[in-house]
C-alpha positions in Angstrom: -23.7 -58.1 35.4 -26.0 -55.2 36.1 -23.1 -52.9 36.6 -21.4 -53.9 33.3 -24.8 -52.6 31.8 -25.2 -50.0 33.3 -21.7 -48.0 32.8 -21.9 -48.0 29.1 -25.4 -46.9 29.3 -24.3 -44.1 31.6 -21.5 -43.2 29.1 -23.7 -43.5 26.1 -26.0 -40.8 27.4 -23.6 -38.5 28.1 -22.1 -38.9 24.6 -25.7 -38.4 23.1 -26.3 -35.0 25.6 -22.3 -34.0 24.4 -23.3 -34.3 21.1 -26.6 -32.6 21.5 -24.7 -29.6 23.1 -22.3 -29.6 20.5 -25.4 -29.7 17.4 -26.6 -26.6 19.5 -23.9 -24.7 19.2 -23.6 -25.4 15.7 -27.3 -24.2 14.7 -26.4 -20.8 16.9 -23.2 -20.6 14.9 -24.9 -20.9 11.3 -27.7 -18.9 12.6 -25.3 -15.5 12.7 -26.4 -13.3 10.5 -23.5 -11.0 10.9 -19.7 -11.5 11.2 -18.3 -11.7 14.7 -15.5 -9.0 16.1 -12.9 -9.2 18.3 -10.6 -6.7 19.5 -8.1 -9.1 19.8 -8.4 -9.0 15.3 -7.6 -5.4 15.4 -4.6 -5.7 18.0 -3.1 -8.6 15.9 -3.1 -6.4 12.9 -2.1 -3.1 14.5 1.1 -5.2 16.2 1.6 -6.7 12.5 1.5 -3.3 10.7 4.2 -2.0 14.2 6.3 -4.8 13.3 6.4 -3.8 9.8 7.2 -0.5 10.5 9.9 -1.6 12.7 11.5 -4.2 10.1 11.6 -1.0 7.4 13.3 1.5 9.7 16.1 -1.8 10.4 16.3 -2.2 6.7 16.4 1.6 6.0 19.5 1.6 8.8 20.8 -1.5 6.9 20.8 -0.1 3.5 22.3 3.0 3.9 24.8 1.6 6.0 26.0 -0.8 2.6 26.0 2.6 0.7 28.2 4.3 3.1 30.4 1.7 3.4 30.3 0.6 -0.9 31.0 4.6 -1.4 33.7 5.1 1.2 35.5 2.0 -0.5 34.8 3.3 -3.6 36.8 7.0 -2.6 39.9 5.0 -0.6 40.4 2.9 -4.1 40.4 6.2 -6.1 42.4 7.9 -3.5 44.9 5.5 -4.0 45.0 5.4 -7.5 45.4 9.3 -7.8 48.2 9.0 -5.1 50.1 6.2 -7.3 49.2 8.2 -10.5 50.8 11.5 -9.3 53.5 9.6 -7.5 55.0 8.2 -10.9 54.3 11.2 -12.7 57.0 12.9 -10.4 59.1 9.5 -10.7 58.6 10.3 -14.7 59.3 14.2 -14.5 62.1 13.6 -12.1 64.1 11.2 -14.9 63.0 13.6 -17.4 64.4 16.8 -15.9 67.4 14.7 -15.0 67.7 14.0 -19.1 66.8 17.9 -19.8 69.7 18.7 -16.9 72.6 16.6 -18.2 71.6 17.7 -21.9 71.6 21.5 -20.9 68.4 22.3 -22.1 67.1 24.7 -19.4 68.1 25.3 -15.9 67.1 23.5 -13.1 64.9 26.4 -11.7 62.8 26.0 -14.5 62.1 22.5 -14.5 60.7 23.0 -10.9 58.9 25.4 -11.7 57.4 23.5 -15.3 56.9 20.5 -13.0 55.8 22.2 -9.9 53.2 23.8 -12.4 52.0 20.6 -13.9 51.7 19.1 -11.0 49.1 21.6 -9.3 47.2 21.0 -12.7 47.1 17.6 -12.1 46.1 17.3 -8.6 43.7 20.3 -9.3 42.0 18.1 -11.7 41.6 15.2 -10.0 40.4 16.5 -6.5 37.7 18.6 -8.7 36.6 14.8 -10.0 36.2 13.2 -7.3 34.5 16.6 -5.4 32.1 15.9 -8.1 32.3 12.0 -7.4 31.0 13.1 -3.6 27.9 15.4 -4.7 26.6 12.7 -7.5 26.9 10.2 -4.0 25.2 12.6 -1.6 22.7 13.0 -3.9 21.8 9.9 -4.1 22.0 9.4 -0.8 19.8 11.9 -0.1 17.1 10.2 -2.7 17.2 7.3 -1.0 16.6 8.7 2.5 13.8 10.8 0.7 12.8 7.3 -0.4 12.4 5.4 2.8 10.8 8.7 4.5 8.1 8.3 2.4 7.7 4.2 2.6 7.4 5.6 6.7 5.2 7.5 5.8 2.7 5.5 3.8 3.3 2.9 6.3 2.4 5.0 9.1 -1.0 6.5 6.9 -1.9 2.8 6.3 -1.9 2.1 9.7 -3.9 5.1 10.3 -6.3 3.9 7.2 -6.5 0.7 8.7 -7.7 1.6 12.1 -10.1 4.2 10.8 -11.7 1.3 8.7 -11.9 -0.7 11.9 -13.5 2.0 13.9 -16.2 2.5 10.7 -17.0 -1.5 11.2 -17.8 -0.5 14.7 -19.8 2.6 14.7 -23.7 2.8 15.5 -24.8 5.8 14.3 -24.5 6.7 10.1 -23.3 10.5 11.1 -20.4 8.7 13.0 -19.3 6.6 9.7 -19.7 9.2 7.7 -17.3 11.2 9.6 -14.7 8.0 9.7 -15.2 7.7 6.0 -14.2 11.5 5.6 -10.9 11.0 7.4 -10.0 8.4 5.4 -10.6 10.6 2.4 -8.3 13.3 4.0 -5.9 10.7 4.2 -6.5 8.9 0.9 -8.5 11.5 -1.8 -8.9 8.6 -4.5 -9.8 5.8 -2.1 -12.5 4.5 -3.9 -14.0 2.4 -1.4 -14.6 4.9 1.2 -16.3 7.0 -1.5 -18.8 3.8 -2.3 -19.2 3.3 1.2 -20.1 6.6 2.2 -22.2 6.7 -0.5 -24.1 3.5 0.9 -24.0 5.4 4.4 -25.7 8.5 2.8 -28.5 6.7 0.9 -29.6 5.5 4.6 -30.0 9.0 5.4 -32.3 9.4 2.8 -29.7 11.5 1.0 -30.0 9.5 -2.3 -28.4 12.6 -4.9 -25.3 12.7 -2.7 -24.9 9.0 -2.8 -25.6 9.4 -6.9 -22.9 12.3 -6.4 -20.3 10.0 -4.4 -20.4 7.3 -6.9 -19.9 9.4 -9.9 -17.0 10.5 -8.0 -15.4 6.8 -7.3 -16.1 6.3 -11.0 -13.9 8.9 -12.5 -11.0 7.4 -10.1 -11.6 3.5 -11.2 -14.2 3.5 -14.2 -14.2 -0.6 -13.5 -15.6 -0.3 -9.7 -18.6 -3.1 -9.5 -18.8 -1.7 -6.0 -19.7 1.9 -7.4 -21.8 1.1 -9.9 -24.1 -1.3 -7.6 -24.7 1.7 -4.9 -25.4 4.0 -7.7 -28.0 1.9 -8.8 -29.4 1.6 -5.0 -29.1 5.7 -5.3 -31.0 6.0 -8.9 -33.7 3.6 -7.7 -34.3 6.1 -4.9 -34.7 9.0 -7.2 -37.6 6.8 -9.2 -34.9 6.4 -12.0 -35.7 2.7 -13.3 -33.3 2.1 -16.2 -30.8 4.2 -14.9 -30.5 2.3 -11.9 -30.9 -1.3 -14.2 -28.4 0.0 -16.9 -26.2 0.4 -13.5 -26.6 -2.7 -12.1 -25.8 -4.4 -15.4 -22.5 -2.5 -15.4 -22.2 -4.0 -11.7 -22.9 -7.7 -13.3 -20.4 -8.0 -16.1 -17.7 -6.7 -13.4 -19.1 -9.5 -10.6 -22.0 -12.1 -11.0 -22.0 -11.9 -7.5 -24.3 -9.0 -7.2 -26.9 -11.3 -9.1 -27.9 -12.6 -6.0 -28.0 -10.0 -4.1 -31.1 -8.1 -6.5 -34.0 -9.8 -4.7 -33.2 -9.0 -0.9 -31.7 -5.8 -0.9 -34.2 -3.0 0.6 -32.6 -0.6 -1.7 -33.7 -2.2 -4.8 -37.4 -3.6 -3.6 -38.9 -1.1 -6.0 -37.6 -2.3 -9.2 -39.4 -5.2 -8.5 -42.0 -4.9 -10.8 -40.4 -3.6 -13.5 -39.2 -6.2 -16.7 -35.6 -5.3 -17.0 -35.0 -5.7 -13.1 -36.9 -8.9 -13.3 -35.0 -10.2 -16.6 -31.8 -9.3 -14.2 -32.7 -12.0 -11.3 -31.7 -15.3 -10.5 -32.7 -18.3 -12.8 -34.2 -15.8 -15.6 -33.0 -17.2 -18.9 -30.6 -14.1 -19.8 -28.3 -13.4 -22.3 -25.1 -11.7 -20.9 
């Protein structure tokens, strides 16, 4: 009897210490405070975006392969049709100089030559068709290589994009994301988000007119950014420009309402908060939007 006691006691204890463990790692989880990376995330998506590139070159192969072949049956079927055509046009010119012969209209010299004649005419005019058949078809062959060069080659400058964003995610130092940001910009002009970001980078620097700068920019490209309009508010609050910066983070609210809750614990805006329209602008103020 003092056995059977014991056991499930022993077990029960090491169920409460297992759950115990478990509740710790738990609290340790929750308590992040930033987003854990993996290099394993980046390989999984550099293999996906290889995999895709891979799959567009075998359809590239595929589709011109179906043109070649659609165009080449295309030629053979009008091949044969001009080769039929011109054969019963000298099955009708024969029986008709054979008519013209036994009526005595002309001598048989001339019918050759009349038929001879009309037959270089006839063959002229359908080889110069189908010569122009050919170009129209290599041109548009050539489009569509033209076409699938550049799907490579926005595959291959995503990929490029993509990795440079990773490598941004990663970097310590603000001169270092900065310089990542300007790739991607030498890559993608209008990228909007590496203009926002950069801007956010160059604020830290205490550079706060070239962040006001950076936004403008990103505005012109997408005039409905929430993203842009949120860091040049951070920006204009650094240059002491209150209802700039509120006007700008108003623009930033009726894009998102996720912003609103961002007001009171961002560093960048800490000294708007004093001032009415900032405060009117904050969780659980009775507002009219």
């Amino acid at each position: 009897m003092v056995l059977i006691v014991l056991a499930p006691c022993s077990v029960m204890g090491e169920a409460v210490d297992d759950e115990a463990e478990v509740q710790e790692r738990l609290d340790a989880i929750e308590s992040l405070d930033k987003p854990l990376y993996s290099p394993f995330i980046e390989r999984y998506m550099l293999d996906e975006l290889k995999q895709l590139r891979m799959d567009m070159a075998a359809q590239r192969n595929e589709l011109i392969q179906q043109i070649v072949d659609r165009e080449l049956s295309s030629v053979d079927r009008g091949v044969t049709y001009a080769t039929n055509t011109v054969t019963y046009f000298f099955y009708l010119i024969a029986g008709a100089s054979t008519i013209l012969v036994l009526l005595g209209w002309t001598s048989l010299r001339d019918i050759k030559e009349r038929v001879q004649s009309m037959a270089d005419k006839k063959v002229s005019k359908l080889v110069h068709e189908y010569e122009e058949r050919l170009a129209i078809v290599e041109q548009q062959l050539n489009k569509e290589a033209q076409l699938i060069e550049k799907i490579g080659e926005d595959i291959e400058r995503t990929q490029d994009v993509q990795s440079l964003w990773l490598r941004a995610g990663q970097a310590s130092s603000l001169a270092n994301k900065i310089a990542i940001y300007d790739q991607i910009l030498k890559l993608r002009p209008e990228d909007c988000e590496a203009l926002t970001y950069k801007a956010d980078a160059v604020l830290d620097m205490g550079e706060p007119q070239w962040a006001v700068n950076l936004c403008q920019q990103a505005l012109k490209i997408d005039p409905e950014n929430g993203h842009a309009f949120y860091q040049l508010a951070c920006a204009y609050t650094a240059l002491n420009q209150y209802e700039e910066a509120v006007n700008c983070l108003s623009e930033a609210l009726q894009r998102t309402e996720d912003y609103r809750d961002k007001f009171a614990d961002d560093p960048a805006l800490q000294a708007l908060k004093d001032f009415e329209p900032f405060i009117e602008l904050l969780p659980g103020e009775d507002n009219t939007h």
